[in-house]
C-alpha positions in Angstrom: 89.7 25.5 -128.1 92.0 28.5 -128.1 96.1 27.7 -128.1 95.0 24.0 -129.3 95.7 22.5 -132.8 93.4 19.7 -133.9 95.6 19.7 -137.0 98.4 18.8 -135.3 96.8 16.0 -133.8 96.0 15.0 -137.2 99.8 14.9 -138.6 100.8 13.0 -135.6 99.0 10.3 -136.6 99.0 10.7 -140.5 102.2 8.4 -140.6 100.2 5.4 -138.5 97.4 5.8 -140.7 99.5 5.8 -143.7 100.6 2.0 -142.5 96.9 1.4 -142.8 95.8 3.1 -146.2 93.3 -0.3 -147.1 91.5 -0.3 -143.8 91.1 3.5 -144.0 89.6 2.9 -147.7 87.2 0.2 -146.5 86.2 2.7 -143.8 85.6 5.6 -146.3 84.0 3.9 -148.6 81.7 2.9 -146.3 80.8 6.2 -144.9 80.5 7.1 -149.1 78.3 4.1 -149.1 75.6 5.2 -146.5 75.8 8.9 -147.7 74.6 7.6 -151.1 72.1 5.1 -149.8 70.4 8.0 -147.7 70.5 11.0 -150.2 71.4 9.4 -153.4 74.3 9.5 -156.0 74.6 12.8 -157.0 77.6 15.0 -154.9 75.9 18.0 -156.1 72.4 17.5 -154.7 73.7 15.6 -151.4 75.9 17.6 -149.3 76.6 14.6 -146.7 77.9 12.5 -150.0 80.4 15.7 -151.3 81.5 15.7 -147.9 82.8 11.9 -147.8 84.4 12.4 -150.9 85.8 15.4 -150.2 87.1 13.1 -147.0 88.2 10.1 -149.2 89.9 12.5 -151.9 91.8 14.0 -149.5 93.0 11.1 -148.2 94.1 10.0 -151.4 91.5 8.0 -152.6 91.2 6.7 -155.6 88.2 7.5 -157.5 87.3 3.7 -159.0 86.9 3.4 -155.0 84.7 6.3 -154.8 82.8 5.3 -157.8 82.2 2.2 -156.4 80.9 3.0 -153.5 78.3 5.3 -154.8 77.5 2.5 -157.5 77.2 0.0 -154.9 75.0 2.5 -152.9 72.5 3.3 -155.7 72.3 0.2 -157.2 69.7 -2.2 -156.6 71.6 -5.4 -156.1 72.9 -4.5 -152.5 71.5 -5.6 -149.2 73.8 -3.9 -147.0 72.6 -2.0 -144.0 74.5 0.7 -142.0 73.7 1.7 -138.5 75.3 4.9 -137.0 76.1 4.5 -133.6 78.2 6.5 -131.3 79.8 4.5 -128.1 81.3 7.5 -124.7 83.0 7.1 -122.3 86.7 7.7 -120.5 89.5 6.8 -121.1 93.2 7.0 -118.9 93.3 9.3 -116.4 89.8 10.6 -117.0 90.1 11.5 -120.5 86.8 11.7 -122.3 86.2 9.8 -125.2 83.2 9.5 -128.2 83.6 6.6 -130.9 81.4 7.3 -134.1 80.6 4.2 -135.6 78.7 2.4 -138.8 77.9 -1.1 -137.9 75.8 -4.0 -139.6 76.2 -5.9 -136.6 75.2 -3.9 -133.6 76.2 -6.4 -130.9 79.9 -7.2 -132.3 80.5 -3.3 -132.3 79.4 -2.6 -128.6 81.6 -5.9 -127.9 84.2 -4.6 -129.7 84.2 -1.0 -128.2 83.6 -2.1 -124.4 86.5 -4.5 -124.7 88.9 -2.0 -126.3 88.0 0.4 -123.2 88.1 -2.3 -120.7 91.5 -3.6 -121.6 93.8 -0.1 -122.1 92.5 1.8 -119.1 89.1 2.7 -119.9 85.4 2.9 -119.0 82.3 2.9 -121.6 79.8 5.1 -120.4 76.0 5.4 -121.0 74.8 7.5 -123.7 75.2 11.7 -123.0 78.0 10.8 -120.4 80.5 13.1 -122.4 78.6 14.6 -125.4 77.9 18.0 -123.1 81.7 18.3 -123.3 82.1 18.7 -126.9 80.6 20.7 -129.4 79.7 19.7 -132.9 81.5 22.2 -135.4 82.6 22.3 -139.3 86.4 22.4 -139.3 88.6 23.1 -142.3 92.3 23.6 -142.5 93.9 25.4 -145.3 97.8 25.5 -145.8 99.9 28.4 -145.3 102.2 26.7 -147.8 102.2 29.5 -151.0 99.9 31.7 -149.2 100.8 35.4 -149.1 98.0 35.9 -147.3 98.7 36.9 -143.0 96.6 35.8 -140.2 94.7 39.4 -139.7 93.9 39.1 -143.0 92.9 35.8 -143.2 90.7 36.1 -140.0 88.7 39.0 -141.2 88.5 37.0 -144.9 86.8 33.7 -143.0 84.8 35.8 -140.2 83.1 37.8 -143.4 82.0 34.9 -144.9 80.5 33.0 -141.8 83.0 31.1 -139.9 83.4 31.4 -136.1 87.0 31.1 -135.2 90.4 30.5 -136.4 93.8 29.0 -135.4 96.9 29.5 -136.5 100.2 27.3 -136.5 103.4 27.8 -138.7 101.9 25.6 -141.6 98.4 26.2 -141.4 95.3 28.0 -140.9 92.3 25.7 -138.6 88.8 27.5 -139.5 85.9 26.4 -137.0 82.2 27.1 -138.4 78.5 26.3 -136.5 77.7 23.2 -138.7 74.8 25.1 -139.8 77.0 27.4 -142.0 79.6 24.8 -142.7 78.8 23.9 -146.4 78.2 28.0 -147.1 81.9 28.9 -145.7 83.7 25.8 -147.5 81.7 26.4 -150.6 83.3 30.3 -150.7 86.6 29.5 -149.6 87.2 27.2 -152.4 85.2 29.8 -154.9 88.0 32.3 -153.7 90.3 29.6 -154.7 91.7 27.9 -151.7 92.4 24.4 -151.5 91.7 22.5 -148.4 93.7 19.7 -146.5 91.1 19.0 -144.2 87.1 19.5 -144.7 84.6 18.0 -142.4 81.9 17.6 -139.5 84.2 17.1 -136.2 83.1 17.2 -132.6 85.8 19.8 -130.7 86.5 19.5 -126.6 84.5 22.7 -124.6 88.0 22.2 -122.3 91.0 19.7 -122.3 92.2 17.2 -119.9 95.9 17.4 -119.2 97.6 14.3 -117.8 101.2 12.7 -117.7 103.3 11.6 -120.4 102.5 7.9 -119.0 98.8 8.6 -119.1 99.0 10.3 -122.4 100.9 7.1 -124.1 98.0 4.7 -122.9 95.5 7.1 -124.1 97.2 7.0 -127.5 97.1 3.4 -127.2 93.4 3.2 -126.8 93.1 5.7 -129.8 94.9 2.8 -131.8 92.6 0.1 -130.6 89.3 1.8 -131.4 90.6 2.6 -134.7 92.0 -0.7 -135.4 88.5 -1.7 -135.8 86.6 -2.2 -138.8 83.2 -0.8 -137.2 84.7 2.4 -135.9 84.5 5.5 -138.5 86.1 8.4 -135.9 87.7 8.9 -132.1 87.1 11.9 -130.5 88.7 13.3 -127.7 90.1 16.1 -124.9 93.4 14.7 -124.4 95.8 18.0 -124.6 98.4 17.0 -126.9 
């Protein structure tokens, strides 16, 4: 993980996903939707729900979205049913590859997934055929924008209140927790007053696979197809950008 910005990745393709604001709504609101259906309406008493909206607010969206999601959730005049699967496999030039997905329709997703995969360069694996290469960790990114504060400081500031690692670039701070202490380090930093442009559950490479600038363009265009679809919530990957 050292030397490696997962923020980064994340500003490369904030102006792509900008082009798509309705589809990445649709997509939170869904992931609102099956936090509220399995732990009910209230942020406060559901961790998973705070979290989508955390997600969704920082992506700038609006709350008559949010609200009606949760509504829509808690209410008793929906039918709808959410299935988390999560599709691995490799992409160009060996790259591995994990697609998190909520799907009503089981069959259309693995359809849709395999063919995305089979078409730019890919191969879907079985199930576990990548997951050993990634760990699951709580990430959080903080801006160095207005911040006095420097990066020893900062590091001995998250490391006292339970995160595991930091990185830092020239415009922010990248804060890595077990996801067993995520909520507990997020809930402090913002009690200490800090403002977060990233909060979430992620899944971050053990090590990196470094191709060509030909490879790496395909790869990017697979990243686009899997998240093109309406089915697929999150792309994970080793690709060293």
């Amino acid at each position: 993980m050292a030397g490696h910005s997962k923020w980064k990745n994340i500003q490369r393709r904030k102006n792509a996903q900008d082009a798509k604001r309705g589809k990445i709504f649709m997509k939170l609101a869904k992931e609102i939707y099956v936090a509220a259906k399995q732990g009910g309406g209230d942020p406060d008493a559901n961790p998973g729900l705070r979290l989508a909206i955390d997600k969704a607010k920082a992506a700038n969206m609006p709350n008559d979205n949010i609200d009606r999601a949760i509504k829509k959730a808690t209410g008793n005049q929906s039918g709808e049913y959410y299935e988390e699967i999560t599709y691995e496999g490799y992409g160009p030039g060996g790259v591995a590859v994990m697609v998190k997905c909520l799907t009503d329709n089981k069959n259309r997703t693995a359809t849709n997934v395999r063919t995305a995969f089979n078409k730019n360069g890919g191969n879907l694996g079985e199930s576990g055929c990548v997951a050993y290469l990634f760990d699951r960790k709580g990430y959080i990114v903080i801006s160095r924008e207005d911040l006095t504060v420097d990066e020893d400081d900062m590091l001995l500031e998250v490391i006292e209140v339970g995160a595991e690692e930091m990185e830092t670039s020239e415009d922010a701070f990248e804060i890595f927790t077990a996801p067993e202490n995520f909520n507990e380090v997020k809930q402090t930093l913002e009690q200490s007053g800090y403002t977060f442009k990233a909060a979430e559950m992620t899944m971050v490479p053990q090590t990196y696979a470094q191709v060509d600038e030909e490879t790496a363009e395909k790869m990017y265009k697979l990243i686009d197809v899997l998240e093109e679809d309406d089915d697929v919530q999150e792309v994970y990957h080793n690709l060293n950008e």
